[in-house]
N, C-alpha and C positions, 0 to 999 in steps of 0.2 A: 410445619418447620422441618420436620425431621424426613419428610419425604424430599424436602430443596435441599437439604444439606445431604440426600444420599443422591441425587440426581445431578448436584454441582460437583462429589464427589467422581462419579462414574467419570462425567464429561471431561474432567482433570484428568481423569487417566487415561481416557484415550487420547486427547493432546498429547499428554507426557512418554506415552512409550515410545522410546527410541525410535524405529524405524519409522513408526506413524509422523514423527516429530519430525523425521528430516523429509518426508512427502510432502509434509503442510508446507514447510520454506522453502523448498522448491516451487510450488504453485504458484509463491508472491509473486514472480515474473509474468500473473496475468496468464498465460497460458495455460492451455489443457493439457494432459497428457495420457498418452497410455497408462495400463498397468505395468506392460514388460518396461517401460523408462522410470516408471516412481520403482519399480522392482530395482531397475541398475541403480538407481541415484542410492538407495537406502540397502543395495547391498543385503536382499534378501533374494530367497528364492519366487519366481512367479506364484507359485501356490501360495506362499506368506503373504506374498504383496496383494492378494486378490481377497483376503481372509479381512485383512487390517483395513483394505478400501469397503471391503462389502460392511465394517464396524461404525465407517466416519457417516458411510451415506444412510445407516441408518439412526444416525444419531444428525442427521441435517447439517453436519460439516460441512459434506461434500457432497454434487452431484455427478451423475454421466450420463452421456448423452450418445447415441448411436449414429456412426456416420461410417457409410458404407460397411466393411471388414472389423474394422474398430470401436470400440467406448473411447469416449475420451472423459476423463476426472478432471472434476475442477472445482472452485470452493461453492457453495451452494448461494452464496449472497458476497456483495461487498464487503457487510461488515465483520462477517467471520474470518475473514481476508485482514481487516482491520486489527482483528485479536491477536493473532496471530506475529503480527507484525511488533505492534505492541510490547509484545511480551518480553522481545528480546530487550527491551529499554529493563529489564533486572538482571542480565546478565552479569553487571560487574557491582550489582550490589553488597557491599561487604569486603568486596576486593580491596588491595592496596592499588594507590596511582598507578602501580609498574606492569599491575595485571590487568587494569583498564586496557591499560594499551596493546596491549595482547591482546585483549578480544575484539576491538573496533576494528572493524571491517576495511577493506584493502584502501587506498587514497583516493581511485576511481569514484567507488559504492559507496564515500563519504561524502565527495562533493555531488553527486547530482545521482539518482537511481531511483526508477519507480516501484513504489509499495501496492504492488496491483495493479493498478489503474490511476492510480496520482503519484505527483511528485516529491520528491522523498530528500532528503540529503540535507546539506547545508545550504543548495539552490531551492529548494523546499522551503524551507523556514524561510529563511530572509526572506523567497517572494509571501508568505503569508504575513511574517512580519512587519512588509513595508506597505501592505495591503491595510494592516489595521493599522498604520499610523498617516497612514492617507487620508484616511477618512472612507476607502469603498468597503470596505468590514466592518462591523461591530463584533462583540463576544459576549453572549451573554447564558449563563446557566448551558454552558459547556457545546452552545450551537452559535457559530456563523451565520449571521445574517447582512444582506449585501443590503447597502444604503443608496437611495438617490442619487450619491455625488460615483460610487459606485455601480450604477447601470450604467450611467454615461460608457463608464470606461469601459466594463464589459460589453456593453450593445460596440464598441469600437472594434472591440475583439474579435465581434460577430459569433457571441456567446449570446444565448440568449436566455436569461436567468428564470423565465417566468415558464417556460419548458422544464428544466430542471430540476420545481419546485411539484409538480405532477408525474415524475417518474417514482415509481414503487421502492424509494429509497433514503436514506438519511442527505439531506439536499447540502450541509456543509458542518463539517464538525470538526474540530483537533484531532490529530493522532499523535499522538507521542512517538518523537525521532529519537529512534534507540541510540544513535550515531552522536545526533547533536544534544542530544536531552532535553531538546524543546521542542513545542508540537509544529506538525507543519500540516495543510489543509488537506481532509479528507472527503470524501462525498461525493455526489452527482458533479458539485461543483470543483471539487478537485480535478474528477478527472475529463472535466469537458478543459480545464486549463493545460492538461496535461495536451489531451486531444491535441485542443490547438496549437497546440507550442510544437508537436510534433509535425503538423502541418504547414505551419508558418516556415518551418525550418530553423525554427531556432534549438529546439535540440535535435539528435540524434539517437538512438538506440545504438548500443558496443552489441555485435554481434555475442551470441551465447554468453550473455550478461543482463545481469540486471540494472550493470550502469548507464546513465544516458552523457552524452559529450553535449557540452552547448556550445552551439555553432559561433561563428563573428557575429554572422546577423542577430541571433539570439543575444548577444552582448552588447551589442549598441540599443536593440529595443527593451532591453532589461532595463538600461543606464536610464534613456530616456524616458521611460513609464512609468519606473521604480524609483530611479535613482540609484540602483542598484548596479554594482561593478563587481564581474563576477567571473 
């Protein structure tokens, strides 16, 4: 016991030091980046920034990968990605009403933004919420699983679930939406919906953001599939 609680200890604190801290939520945006960019974003020197990445990747934060001139960093798994994300849902715990609202994130990064690799926001929940009251979701001991009346609709999607469930990954789980305070879908299956939505054309990515815009078309096929008006 005393070795996980000096092991859970460590791993909190590299999470929690400041500059390390703002490298990790920069990442959410799914991309790689250099060192000299996680240096500018965290406002430290390249030689800091190199010290603090060479800490995360050996504690399995983070990996990097070599392509041509460059490393590029980025979270070592989905679900670390997940933590991460996560965490900001304490943010205003404790606060008064008036502070909440100072730290919830711009009107953009509320309504629609992805958390890595799946969809995030207030479009986030509602499509996972109207997923489990459809009947193509169940919940059960904190994992997603898609039902019968649910393949239909995802084989329509041209998702195809039974792939998804063989990738080296958590195949569908809640993540806690720090924004809405409810969870919205994470996982293989999250982000094959994000995939597709981004191909369908119904959202969009904001350049240098992490909000996404959902298109007309994306709004009539919400309405219609969902029921969702958005």
């Amino acid at each position: 016991m005393e070795n996980l609680e000096r092991e859970f200890s460590t791993l909190a604190g590299l999470i929690g030091e400041k500059a390390r801290a703002v490298m990790l939520w920069n990442l959410l945006d799914g991309r790689a980046y250099t060192a000299t960019e996680l240096a500018i974003c965290a406002d430290v020197s390249a030689q800091s920034a190199s010290n603090h990445l060479s800490k995360l990747i050996q504690a399995n934060i983070l990996q990097v990968k070599n392509q041509g001139k460059h490393r590029y960093y980025s979270f070592s798994n989905p679900e670390v990605a997940a933590v991460i994300e996560s965490m900001a849902g304490l943010l205003s715990l404790g606060n008064e009403q008036r502070e909440v609202k100072r730290t919830l994130p711009q009107p953009g990064l509320r309504l629609a933004r992805t958390c890595y690799d799946h969809l995030a926001g207030k479009l986030g929940v509602e499509m996972s919420e109207a997923m489990l009251q459809k009947g193509f979701l169940t919940l059960a001991h904190q994992q997603y699983e898609v039902t019968t009346l649910g393949l239909g609709w995802f084989n329509d999607l041209e998702i195809d679930v039974a792939a998804l469930h063989c990738q080296k990954r958590l195949f569908a789980h809640p993540c806690l939406d720090w924004s809405e305070r409810r969870p919205h879908l994470a996982g293989a299956l999250g982000a094959a919906i994000l995939q597709t939505m981004l191909e369908k054309d119904w959202v969009r990515k904001v350049k240098n953001s992490r909000a996404l815009l959902c298109t007309a078309k994306g709004q009539k096929a919400l309405k219609q599939s969902l029921g969702i008006e958005f």
